[in-house]
Structures are given as C-alpha cells and as structure tokens.
C-alpha positions as CSV (number, residue, x, y, z in Angstrom):
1,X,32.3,-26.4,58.6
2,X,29.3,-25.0,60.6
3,X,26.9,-24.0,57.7
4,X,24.0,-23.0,60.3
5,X,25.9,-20.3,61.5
6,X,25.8,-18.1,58.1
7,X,22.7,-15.9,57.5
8,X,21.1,-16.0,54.1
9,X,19.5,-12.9,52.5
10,X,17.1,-11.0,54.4
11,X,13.5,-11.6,53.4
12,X,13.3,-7.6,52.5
13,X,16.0,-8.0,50.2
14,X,14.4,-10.6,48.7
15,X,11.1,-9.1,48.4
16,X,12.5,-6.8,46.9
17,X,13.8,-8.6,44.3
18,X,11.1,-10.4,43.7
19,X,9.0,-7.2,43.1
20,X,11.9,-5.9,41.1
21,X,11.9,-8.7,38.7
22,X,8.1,-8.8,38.6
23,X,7.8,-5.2,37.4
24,X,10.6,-5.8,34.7
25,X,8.7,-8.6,33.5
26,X,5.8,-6.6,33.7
27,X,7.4,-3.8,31.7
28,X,8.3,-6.3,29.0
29,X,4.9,-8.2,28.7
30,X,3.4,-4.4,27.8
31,X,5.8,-3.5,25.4
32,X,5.2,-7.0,23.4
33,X,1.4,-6.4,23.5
34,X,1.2,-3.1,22.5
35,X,3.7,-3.8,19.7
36,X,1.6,-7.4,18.6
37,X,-1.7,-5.3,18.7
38,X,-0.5,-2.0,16.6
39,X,0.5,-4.7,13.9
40,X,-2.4,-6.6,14.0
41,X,-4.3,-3.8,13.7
42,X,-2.2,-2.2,11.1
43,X,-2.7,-5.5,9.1
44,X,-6.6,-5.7,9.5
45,X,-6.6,-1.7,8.0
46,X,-5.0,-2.8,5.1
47,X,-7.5,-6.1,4.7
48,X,-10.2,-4.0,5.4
49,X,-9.0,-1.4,2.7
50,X,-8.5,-4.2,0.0
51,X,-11.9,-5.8,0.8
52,X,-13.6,-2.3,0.6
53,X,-11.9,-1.5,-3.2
54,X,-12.2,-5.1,-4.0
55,X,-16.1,-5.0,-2.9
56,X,-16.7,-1.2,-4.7
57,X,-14.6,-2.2,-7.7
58,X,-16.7,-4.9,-8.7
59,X,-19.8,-3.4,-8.0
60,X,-18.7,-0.5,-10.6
61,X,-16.6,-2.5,-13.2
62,X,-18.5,-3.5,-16.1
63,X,-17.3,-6.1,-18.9
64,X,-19.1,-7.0,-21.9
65,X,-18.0,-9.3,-24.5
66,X,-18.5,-9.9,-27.9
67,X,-17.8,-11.2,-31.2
68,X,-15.4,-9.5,-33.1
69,X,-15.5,-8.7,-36.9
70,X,-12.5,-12.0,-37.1
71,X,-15.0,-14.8,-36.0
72,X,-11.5,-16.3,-34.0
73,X,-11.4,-13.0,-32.1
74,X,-13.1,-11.8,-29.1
75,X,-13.6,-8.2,-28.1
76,X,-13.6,-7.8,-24.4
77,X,-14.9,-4.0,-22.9
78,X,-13.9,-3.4,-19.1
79,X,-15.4,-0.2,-18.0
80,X,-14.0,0.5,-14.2
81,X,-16.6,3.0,-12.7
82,X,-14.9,3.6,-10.0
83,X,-12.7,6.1,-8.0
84,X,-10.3,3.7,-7.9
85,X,-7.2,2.5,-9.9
86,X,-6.9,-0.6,-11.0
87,X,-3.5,-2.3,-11.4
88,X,-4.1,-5.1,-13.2
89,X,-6.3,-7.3,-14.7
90,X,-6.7,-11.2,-16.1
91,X,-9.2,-12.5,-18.2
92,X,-10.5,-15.7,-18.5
93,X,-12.4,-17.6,-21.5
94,X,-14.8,-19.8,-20.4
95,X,-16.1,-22.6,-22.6
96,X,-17.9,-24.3,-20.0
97,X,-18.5,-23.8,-16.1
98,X,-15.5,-26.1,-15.9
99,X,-13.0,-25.0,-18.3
100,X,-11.2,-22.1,-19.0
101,X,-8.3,-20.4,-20.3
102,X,-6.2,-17.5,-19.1
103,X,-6.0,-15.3,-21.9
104,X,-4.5,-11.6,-20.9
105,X,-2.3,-10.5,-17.8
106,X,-1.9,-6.8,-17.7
107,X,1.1,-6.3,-15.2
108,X,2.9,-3.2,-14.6
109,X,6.1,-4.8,-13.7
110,X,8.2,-1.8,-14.1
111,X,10.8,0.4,-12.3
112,X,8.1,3.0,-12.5
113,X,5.1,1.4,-11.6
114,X,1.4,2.1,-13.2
115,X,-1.9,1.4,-13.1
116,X,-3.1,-0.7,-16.2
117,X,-6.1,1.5,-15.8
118,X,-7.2,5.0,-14.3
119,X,-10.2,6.2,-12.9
120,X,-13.4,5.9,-14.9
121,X,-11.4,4.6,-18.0
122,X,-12.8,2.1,-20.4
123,X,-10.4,-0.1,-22.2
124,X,-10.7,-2.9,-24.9
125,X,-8.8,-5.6,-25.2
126,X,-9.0,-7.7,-28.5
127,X,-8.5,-12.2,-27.7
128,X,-6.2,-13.4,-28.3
129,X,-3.8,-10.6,-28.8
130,X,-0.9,-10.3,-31.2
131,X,0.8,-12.9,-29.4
132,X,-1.4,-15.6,-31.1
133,X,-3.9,-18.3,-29.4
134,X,-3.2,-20.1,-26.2
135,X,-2.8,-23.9,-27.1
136,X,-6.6,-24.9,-27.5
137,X,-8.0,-21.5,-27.7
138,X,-11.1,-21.7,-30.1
139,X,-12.9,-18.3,-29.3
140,X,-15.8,-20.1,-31.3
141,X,-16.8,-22.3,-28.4
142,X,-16.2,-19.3,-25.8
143,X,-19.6,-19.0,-23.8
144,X,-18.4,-16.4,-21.3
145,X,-15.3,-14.1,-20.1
146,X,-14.6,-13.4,-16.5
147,X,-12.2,-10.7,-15.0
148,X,-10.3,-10.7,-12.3
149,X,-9.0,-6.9,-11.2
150,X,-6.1,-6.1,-9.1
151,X,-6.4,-3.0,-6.4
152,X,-4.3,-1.1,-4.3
153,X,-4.2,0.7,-1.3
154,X,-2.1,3.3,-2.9
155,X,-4.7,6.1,-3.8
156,X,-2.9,7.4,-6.5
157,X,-1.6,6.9,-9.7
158,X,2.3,8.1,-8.8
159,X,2.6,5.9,-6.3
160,X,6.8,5.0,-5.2
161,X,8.3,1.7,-5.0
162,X,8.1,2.4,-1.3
163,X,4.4,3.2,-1.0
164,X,3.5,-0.3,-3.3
165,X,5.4,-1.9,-0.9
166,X,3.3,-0.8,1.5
167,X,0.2,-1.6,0.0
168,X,1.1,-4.2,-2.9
169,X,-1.8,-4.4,-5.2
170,X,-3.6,-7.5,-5.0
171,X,-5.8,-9.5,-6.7
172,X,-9.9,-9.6,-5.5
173,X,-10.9,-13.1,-5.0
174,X,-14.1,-12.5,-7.1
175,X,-14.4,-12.0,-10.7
176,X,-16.9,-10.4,-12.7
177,X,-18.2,-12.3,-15.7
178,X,-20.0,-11.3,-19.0
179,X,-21.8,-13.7,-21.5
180,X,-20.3,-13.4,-25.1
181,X,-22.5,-12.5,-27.5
C-alpha cells in the first residue's frame, strides 16, 4: 500500500479543533474558579464572623469568682454583655499556671437546640456541681477560673438544625479568667 497518496485532515479543520477544544477547556477552567473562590470566600465570612463574636464576646463577658458559703465550693458569675448568644461554656480551675481542671460543660446537645445563655443574661454556676468533685478537685487550692464561651453565627435564639449546621457554634480560642477571691 501507497500511504503517501491519502490526505490527512485539512489544517482548517484542525484549527478548528484546536480552538474548539481550547475554549471548552477554557469554559471549564472558569467554572472551577468561580466555584473554588465563592467557597473560599463563603468560608472566610464565616471565620471572619466567629472571630468578630469571639473578639466582642470576650471583651463584654465578665466572670468573677469567689468563695462560696461551703469552703469546698466555688461560685462562679458569667455576665455576657453582649448582643450575642452564647452556646456554651467550660470552666476551668486553675491551681497553678500549669494545672487545671475542667469542671463544667454546658452543651445543648438537644433535638431542639439552645443557647446556654441569652443576651445580657448573668448566670451562676456553683463548683463542683451536684455531680460531686472531679478526681483531685480541692477548690481550697483554686487560685483562678478561666472560661471558655462557645458562639455562633446563628443570630438568634430559634435557630433550626439546618441553620446550626450552617454556622455550628464554636468554641473561641481565648478564655477569660478571674482570680478567686
């Protein structure tokens, strides 16, 4: 056979192609990007959000800590002076700057989920609670209580399942810390 007989495609077809495919490609390479960068920037609003409550919330939440009338008690007062609810809450015992105990989780792990506490509310929680001591709590040698709150992007109290899902309350990376007196 005589192969330098046949013709191959034409060089416009081909160009053609070539421009064809490029576009496609094109098409493609947008339609990833703008997807990637709506997320991304969907993800930094949310950071931002929690940041901004986590940064107000601590500014306007007070604790103060004291003695209680049972001298193996503590009384612990968290004021949240903020517009914001607060979800949950941990406090820690501190006996020294290296030792501490988690004493009280506040979830609202419920079908019906709620903030542990509203806007501008004061609550106080007596440690330990009814449960009884942590092993090695001796609220005699407590020095200091810290708090860590938990915020979400939900503005409102009622929020659904589907709206905490969206914005799942989180926990701010700082405490806020009171001396017992």
């Amino acid at each position: 056979m005589n192969y330098t007989t046949k013709k191959g495609v034409s060089p416009l077809i081909a160009t053609v192609i070539v421009i064809g495919f490029t576009i496609v490609l094109a098409a493609l390479l947008i339609t990833f990007g703008t997807n990637f960068f709506k997320g991304q920037i969907a993800q930094q609003e949310k950071t931002s959000q929690i940041s901004t409550l986590c940064g107000t919330g601590l500014a306007n939440l007070d604790v103060k800590a004291s003695k209680s009338t049972d001298p193996a008690k503590i009384d612990v007062s968290i004021d949240n002076k903020n517009d914001a609810y607060l979800w949950g809450y941990i406090i820690r015992a501190y006996e020294s700057a290296t030792k501490s105990k988690s004493l009280d989780a506040s979830f609202k792990d419920s079908a019906t989920p709620k903030p542990a506490m509203g806007k501008f509310e004061t609550t106080t929680v007596t440690l330990p609670d009814a449960a009884g001591n942590p092993a090695g709590f001796d609220a005699t040698k407590i020095k200091e209580v810290g708090v860590l709150v938990q915020v979400s992007g939900c503005p409102r109290a009622d929020c659904s399942q589907a709206e905490l899902k969206a914005n799942p309350p989180t926990f701010c990376p700082n405490e806020v810390k009171a001396q017992v007196f």
